[in-house]
ZALUM-733029 format. One line per 8 residues: number of its first residue (from 0); their letters; for each residue x, y, z of N, C-alpha, C, CB. Coordinates in steps of 0.1 Angstrom, whole numbers. Each point is the difference from the previous one (the first is absolute). Glycine has a CB too. Layout:
BEGIN
NUM) A) X:Y:Z:X:Y:Z:X:Y:Z:X:Y:Z | ...
***
This chain:
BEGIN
0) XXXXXXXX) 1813:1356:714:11:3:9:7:-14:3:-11:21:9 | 27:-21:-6:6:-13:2:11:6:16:-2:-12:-35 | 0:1:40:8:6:11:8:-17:7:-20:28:6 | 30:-26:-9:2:-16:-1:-2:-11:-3:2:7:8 | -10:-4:-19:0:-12:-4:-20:0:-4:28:-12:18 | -33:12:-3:-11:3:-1:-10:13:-10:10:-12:21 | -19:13:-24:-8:8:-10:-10:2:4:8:-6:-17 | -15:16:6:-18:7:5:-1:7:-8:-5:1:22
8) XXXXXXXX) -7:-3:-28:-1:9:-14:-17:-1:4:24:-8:-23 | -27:21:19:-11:2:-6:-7:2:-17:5:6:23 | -16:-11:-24:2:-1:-14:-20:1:-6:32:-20:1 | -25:29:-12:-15:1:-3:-3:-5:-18:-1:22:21 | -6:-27:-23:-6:-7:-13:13:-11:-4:-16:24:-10 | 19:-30:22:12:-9:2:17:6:-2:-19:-18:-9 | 16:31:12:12:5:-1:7:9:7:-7:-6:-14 | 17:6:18:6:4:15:0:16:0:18:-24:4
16) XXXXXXXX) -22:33:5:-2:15:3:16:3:-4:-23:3:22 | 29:9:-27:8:2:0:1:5:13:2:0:-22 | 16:-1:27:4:4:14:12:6:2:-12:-17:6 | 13:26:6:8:12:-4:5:-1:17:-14:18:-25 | 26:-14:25:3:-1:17:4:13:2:9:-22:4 | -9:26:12:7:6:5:6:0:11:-10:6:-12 | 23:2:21:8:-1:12:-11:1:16:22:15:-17 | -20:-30:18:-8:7:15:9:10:6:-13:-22:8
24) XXXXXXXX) 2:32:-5:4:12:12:-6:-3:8:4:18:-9 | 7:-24:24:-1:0:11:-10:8:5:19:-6:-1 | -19:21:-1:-9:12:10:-14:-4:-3:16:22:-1 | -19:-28:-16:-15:0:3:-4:-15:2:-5:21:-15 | -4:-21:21:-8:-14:2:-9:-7:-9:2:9:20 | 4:-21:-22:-6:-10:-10:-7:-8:7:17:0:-15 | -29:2:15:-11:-13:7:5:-11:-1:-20:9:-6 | 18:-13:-1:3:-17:-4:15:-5:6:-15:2:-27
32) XXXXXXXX) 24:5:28:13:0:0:4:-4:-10:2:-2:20 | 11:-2:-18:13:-1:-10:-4:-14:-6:20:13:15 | -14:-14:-26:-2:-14:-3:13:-11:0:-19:11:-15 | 19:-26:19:10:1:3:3:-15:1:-3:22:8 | 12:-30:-6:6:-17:1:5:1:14:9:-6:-27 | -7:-6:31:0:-5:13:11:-14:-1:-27:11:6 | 40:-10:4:5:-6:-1:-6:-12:7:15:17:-6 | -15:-28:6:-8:-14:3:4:-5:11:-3:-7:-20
40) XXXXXXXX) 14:8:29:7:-1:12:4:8:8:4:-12:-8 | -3:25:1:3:11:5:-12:8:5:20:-3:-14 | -28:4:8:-11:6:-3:3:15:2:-13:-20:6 | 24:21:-11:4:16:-5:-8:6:-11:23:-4:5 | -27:16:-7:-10:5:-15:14:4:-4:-30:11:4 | 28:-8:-19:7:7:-12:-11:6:-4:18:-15:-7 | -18:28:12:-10:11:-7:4:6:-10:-8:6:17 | 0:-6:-32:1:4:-9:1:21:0:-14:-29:-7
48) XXXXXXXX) 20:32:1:2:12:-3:-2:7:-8:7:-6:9 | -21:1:-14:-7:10:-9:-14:-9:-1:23:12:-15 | -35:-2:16:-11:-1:-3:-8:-5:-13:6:14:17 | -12:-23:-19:-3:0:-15:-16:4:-4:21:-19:-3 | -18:24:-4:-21:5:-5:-1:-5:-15:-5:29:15 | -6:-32:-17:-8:-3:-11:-8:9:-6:0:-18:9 | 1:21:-18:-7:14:-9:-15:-6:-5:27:12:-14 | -39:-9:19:-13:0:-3:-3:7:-9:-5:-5:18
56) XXXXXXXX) 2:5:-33:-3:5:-13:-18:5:3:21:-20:-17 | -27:12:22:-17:0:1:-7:-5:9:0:-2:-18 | -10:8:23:-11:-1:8:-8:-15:-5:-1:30:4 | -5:-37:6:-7:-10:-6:6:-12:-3:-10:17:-7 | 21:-20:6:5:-8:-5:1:-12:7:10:17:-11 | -15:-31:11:3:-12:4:13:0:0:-17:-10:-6 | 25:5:15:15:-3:2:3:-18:10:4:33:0 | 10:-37:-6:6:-12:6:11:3:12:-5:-12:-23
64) XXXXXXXX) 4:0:30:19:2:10:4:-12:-4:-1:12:24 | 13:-9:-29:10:-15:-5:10:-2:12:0:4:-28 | 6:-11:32:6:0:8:10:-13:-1:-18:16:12 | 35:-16:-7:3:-12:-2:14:-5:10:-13:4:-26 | 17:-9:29:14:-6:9:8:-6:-8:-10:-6:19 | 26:7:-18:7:-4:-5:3:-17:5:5:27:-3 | -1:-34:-12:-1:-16:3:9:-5:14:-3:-3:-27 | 14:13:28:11:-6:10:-6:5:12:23:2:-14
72) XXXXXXXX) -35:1:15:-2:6:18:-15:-13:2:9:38:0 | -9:-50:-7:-9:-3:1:0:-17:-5:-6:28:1 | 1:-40:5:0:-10:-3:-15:-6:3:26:1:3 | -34:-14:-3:-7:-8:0:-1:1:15:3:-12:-23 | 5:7:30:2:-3:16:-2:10:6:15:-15:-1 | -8:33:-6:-2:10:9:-1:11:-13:13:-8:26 | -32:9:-26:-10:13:-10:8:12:10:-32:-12:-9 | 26:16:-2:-2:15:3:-20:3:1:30:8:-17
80) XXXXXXXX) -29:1:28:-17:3:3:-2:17:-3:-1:-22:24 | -7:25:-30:-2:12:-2:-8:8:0:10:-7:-7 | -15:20:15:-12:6:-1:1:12:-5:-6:-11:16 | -7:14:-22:-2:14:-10:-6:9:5:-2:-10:-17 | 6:24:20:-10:7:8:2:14:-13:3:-11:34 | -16:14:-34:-7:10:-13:-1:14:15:-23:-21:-25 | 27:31:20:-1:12:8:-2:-4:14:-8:13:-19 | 13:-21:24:5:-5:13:-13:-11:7:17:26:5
88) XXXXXXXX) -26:-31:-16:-9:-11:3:0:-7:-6:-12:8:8 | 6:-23:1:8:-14:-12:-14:-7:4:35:-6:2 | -36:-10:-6:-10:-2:-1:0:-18:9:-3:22:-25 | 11:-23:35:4:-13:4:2:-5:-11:-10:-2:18 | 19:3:-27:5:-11:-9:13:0:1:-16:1:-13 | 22:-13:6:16:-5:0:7:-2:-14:-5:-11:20 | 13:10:-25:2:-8:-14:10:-6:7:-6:14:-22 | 11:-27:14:10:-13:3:9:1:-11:-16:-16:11
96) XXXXXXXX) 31:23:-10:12:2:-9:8:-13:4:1:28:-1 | 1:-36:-10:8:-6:1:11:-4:-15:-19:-6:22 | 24:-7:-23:9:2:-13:-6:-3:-8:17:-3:6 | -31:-2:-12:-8:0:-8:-7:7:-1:2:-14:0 | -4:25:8:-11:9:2:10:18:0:-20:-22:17 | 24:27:-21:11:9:5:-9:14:1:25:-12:-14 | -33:14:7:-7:11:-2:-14:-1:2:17:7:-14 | -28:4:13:-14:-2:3:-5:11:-5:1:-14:18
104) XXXXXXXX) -11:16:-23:-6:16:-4:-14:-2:8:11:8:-28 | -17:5:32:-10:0:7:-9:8:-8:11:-3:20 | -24:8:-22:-9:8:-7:-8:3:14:0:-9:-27 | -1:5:38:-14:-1:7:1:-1:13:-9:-9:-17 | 1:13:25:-3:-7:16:-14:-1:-3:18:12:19 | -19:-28:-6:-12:-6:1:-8:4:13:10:-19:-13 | -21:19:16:-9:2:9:-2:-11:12:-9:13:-18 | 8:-14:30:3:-11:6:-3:-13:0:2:15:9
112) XXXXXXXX) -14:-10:-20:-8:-15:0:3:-4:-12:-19:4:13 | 26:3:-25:6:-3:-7:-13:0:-15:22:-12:22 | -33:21:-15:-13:1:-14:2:14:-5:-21:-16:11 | 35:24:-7:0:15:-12:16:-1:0:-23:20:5 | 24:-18:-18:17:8:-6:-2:11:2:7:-11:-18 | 4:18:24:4:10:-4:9:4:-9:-7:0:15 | 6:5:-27:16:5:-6:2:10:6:1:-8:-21 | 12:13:14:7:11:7:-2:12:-14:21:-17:19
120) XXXXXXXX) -20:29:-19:-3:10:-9:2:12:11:-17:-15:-18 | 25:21:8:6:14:3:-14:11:-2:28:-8:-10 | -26:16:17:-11:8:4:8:11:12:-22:-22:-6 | 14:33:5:2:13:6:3:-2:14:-14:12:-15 | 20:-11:25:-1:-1:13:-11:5:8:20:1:-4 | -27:-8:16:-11:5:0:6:1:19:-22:-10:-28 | 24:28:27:3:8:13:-12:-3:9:13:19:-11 | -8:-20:22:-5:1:13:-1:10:10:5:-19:-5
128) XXXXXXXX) 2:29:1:2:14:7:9:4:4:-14:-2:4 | 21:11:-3:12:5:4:4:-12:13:-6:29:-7 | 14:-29:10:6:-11:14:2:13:12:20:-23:-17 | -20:21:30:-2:13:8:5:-10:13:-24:19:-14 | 27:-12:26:4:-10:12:-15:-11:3:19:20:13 | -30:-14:-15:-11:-11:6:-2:-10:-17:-16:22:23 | 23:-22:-33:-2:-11:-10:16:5:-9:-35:-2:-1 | 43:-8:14:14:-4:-10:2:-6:-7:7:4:9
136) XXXXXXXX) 0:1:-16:2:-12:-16:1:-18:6:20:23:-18 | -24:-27:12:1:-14:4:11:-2:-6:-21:-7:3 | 22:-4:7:16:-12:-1:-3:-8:-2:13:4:13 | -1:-7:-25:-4:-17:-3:15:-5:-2:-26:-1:-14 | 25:-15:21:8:-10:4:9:-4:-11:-16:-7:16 | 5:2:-27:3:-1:-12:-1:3:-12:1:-9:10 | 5:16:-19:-10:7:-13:3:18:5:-26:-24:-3 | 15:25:-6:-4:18:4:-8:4:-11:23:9:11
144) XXXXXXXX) -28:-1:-15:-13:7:-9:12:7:-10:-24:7:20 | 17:-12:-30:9:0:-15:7:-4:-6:-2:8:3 | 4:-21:5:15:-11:1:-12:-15:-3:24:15:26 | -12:-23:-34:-4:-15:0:15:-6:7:-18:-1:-25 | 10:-6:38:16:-3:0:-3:-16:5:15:28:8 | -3:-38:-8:4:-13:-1:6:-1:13:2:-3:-26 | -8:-11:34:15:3:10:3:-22:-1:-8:32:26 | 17:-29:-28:4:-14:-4:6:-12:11:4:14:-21
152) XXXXXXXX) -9:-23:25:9:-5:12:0:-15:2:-5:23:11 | 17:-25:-7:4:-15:0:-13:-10:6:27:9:5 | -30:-19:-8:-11:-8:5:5:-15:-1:-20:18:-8 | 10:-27:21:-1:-14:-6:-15:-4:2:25:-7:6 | -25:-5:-11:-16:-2:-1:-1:-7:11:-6:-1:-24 | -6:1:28:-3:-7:13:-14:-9:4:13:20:4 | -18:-28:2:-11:-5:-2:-15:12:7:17:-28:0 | -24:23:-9:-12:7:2:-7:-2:10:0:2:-18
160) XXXXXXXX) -3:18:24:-5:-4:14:-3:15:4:14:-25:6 | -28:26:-8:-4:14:-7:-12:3:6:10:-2:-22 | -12:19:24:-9:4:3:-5:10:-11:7:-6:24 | -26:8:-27:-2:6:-11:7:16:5:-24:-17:-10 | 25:22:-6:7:12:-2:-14:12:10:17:-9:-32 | -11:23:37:-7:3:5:-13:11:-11:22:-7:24 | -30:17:-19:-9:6:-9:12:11:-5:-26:-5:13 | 22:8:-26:5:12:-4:-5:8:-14:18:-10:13
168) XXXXXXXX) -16:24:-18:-6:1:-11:10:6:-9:-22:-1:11 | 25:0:-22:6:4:-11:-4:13:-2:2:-20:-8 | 3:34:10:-5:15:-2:13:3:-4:-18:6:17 | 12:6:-30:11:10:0:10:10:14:-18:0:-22 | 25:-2:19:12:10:13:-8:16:-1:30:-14:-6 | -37:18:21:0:11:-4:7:6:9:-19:-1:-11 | 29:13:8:17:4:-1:-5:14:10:15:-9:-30 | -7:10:42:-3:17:8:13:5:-10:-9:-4:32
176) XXXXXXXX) 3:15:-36:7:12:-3:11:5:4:-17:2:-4 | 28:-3:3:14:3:8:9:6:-9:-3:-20:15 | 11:27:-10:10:1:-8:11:-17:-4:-3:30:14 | 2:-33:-5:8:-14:-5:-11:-11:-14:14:-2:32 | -24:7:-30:-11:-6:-13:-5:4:-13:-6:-5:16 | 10:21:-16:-6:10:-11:5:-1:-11:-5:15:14 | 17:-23:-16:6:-6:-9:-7:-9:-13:15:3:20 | -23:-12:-10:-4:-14:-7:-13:3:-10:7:-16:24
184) XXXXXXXX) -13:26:-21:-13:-1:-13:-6:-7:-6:6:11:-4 | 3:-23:8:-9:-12:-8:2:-11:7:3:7:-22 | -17:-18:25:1:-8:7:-5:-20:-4:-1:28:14 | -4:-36:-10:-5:-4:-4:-17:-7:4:25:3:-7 | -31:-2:-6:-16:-2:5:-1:-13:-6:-12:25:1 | 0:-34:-5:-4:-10:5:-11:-2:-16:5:4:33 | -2:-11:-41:-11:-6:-13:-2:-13:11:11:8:-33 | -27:-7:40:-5:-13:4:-7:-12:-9:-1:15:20
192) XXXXXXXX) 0:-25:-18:-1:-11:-13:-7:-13:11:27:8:-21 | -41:-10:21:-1:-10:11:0:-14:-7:-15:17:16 | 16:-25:-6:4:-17:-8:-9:-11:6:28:5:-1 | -36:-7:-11:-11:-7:5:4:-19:4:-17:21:-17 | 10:-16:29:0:-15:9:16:-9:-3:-32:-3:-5 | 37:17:20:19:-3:0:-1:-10:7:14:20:1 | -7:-28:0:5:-15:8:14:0:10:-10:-11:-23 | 13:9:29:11:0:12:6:-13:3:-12:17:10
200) XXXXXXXX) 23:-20:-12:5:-10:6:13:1:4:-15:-11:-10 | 17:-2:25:12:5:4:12:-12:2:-15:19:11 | 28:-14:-13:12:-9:-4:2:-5:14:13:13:-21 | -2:-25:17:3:-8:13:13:10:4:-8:-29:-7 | 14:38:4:8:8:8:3:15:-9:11:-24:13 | -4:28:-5:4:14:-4:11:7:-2:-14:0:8 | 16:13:-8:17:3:0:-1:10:13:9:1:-29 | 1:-1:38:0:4:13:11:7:-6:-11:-15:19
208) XXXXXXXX) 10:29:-16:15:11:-1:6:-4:11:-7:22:-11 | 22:-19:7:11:1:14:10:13:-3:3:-30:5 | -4:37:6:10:4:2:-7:18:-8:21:-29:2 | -10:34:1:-4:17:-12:3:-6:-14:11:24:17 | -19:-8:-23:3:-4:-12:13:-3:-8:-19:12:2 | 19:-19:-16:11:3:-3:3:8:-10:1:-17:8 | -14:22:-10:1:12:-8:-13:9:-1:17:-14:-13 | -16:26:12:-13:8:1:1:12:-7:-5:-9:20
216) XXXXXXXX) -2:8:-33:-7:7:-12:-5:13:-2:-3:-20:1 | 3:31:-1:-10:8:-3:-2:10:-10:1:-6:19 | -8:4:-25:-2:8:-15:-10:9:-3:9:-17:-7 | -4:33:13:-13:10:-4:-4:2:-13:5:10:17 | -16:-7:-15:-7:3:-17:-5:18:3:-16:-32:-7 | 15:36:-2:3:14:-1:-4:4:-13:18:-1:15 | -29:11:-19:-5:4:-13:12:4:-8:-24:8:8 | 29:-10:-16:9:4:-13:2:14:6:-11:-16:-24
224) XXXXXXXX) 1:25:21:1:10:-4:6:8:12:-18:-5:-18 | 23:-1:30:0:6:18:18:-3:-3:-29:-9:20 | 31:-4:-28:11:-4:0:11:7:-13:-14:-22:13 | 6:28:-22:4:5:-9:5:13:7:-15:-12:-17 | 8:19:25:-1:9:7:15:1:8:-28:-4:0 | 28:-7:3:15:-1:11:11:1:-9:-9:-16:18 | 11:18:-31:11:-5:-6:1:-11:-9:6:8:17 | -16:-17:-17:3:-16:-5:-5:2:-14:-4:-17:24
232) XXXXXXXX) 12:11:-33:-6:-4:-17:-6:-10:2:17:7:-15 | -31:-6:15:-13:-11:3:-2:0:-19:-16:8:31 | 19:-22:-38:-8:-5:-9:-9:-7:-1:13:4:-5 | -24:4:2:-18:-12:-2:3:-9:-13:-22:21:7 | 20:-32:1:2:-8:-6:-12:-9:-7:19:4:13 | -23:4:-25:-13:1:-6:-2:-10:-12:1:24:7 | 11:-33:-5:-4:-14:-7:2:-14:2:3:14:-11 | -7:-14:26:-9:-10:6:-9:-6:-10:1:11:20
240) XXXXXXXX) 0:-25:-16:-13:-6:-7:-9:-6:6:11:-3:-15 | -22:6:9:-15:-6:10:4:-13:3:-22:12:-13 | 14:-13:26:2:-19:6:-5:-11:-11:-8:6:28 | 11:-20:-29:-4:-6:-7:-20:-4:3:31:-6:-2 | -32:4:-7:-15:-5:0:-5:-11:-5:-3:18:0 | -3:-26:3:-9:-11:-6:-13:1:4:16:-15:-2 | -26:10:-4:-9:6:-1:-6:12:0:4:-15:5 | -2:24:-2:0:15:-1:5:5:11:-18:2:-14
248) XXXXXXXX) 21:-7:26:0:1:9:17:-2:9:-28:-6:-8 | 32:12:14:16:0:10:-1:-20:2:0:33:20 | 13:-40:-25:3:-10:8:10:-5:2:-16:-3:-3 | 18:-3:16:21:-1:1:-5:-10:6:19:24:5 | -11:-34:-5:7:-14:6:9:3:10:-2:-11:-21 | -2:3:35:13:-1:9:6:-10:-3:-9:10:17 | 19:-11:-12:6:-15:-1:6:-7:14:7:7:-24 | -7:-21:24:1:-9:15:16:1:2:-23:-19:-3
256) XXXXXXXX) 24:18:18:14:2:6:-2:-5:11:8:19:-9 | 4:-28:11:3:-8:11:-11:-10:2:13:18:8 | -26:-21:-17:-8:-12:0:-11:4:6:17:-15:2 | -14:28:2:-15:8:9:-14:3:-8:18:15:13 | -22:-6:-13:-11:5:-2:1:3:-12:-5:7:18 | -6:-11:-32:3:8:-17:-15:10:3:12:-25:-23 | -11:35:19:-9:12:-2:0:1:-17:8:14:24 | -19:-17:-32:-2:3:-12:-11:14:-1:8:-26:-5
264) XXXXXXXX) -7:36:7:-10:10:1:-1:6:-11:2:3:20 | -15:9:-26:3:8:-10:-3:10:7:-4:-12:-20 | 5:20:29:0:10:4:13:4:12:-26:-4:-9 | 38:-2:10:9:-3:7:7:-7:-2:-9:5:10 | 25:-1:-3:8:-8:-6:11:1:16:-5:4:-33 | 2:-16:45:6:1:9:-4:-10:10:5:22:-7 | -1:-32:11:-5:-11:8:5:6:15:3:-22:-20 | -16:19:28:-4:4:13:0:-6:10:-9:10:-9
272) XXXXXXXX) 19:-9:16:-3:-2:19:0:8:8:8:-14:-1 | -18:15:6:0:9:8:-3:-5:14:-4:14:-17 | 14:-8:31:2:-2:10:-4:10:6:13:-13:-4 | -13:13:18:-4:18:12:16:-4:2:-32:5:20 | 34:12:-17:12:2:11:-6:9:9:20:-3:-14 | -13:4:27:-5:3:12:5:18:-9:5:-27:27 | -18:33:-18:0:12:3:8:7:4:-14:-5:2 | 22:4:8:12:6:12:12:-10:-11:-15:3:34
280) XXXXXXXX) 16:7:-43:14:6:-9:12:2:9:-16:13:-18 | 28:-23:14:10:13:7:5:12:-9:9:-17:14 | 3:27:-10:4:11:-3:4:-4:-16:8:8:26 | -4:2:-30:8:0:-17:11:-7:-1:-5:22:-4 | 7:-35:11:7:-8:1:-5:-11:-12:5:8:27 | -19:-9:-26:-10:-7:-9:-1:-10:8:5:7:-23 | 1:-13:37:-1:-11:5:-17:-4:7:29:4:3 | -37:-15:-9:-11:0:7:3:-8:11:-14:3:-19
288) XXXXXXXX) 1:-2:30:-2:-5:12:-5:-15:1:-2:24:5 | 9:-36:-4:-5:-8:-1:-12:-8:10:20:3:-13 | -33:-6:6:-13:-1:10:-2:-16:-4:-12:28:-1 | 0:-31:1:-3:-14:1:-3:-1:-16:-10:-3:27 | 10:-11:-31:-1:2:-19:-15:6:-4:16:-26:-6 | -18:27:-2:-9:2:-10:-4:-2:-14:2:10:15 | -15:-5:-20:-3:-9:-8:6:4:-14:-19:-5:14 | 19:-5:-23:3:5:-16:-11:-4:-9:25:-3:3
296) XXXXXXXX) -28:13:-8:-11:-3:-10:1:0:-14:-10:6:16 | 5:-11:-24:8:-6:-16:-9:-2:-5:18:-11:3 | -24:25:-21:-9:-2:-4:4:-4:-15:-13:13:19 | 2:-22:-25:5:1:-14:-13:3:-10:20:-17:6 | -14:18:-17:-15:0:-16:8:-3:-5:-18:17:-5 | 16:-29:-6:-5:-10:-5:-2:4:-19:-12:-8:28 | 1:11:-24:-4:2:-15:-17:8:-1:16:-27:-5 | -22:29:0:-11:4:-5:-13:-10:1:17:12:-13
304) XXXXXXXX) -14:-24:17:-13:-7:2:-3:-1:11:2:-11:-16 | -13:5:23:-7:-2:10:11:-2:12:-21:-9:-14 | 31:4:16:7:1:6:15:8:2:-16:-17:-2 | 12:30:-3:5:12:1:4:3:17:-14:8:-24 | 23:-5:22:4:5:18:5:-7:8:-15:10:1 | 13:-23:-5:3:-14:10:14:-2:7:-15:-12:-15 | 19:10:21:11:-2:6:13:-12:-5:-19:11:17 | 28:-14:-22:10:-8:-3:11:-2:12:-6:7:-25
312) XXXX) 0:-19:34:11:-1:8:12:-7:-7:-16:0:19 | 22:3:-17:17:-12:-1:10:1:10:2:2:-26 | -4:-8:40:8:2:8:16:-2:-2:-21:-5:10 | 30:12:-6:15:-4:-3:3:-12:11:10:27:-9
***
């Protein structure tokens, strides 16, 4: 999907889900809300007017989020800061958009200590029971169950001065049954991958967001066959090619931006900071509550020998 400029794709065996829109109707309610750009002084939204979904071909499937900002909304002096939230849970992490850096793909969330991957993989929704007045559907701030969504927002860096990120655990979303949910059938679960003897280290500063977003993302995924259902000419797109390999084995190269951190992994392909944000979210505004700093944590692998996992600082 492209909505000024900005993008989000999902993509499987490196290749983007086909995507199919439709008219938001006002009367029904879209969890996640609208997706949408933000004027930067104004801080007026431009809500998009039409919904976009992604056609899911298969069960099982490892999947990516690509995601990217347009060069003119963005310079060296003033990134763009970005967070990813998978069916409306993210993982304290950030990525750093800037004019060397415009785009980022994700495969994964990390664990807090940063010793399991999670990838992401499409899988069945796993219900939690009808929703009833004593267990209402939950609300979420940002995101929503079935949605990958991006919310993008102006930042500067700042010096470091941080408190560690708080506890938390990486789980599948499990979804109350609603009429506003019976839709989604498909959600995402969790290929875990633990990483022996992770390493942590932390930068001399950070990116502090300001202000609302300047743009906010959201892209449902939806089995083919629900969307076929609605009307839409869904083509499977059944000639994809397997990821590259060396050794027998998945391996992608990150590459360095802005002088920061290099990530050479074979099981990943996405350089990591991760920060806490405070709890007490505000409204679908996307605006967070600003609290006291905290920490960023930044893991790397290396290579295959004894010093697998190690950490590569390069402060900017």
């Amino acid at each position: 999907m492209l909505l000024d400029g900005f993008s989000l794709e999902i993509l499987v065996n490196n290749q983007p889900l086909p995507e199919v829109t439709e008219k938001v109707d006002i009367q029904k309610k879209l969890i996640t809300g609208p997706s949408y750009t933000c004027n930067e002084i104004s801080e007026i939204q431009q809500k998009s007017s039409v919904t976009h979904f992604a056609a899911v071909h298969e069960f099982g499937e490892r999947y990516s989020i690509r995601f990217s900002a347009p060069s003119w909304r963005c310079t060296h002096g003033s990134p763009i800061k970005v967070f990813l939230y998978v069916d409306g849970e993210y993982d304290y992490s950030y990525t750093d958009i800037n004019p060397t850096k415009l785009s980022d793909t994700r495969t994964c969330f990390w664990s807090k200590n940063r010793d399991k991957i999670y990838f992401f993989k499409f899988d069945p929704t796993i219900w939690k029971g009808e929703a009833g007045d004593s267990d209402p559907t939950k609300t979420y701030s940002f995101g929503g169950p079935g949605a990958v969504s991006v919310y993008f927002y102006r930042a500067k860096r700042i010096p470091w001065n941080v408190n560690p990120p708080p506890d938390y655990d990486v789980e599948p979303a499990a979804i109350p049954e609603s009429k506003d949910t019976r839709s989604i059938k498909i959600a995402t679960q969790y290929d875990v991958q633990s990483v022996p003897n992770p390493s942590i280290t932390r930068f001399d500063t950070y990116l502090q967001e300001q202000g609302a977003p300047l743009a906010v993302l959201h892209l449902h995924y939806r089995p083919a066959a629900f969307l076929g259902a609605r009307g839409h000419n869904i083509i499977n797109p059944r000639s994809w090619n397997p990821p590259s390999l060396q050794n027998g084995r998945n391996y992608i190269s990150t590459h360095s931006y802005n002088d920061n951190q290099v990530l050479d992994v074979k099981i990943k392909e996405e350089p990591i900071i991760i920060k806490e944000e405070p709890e007490d979210r505000g409204p679908t505004t996307g605006k967070r509550r600003n609290r006291g700093p905290v920490e960023i944590i930044v893991l790397s692998s290396d290579s295959d020998d004894d010093d697998s996992h190690k950490v590569k600082k390069l402060c900017p």
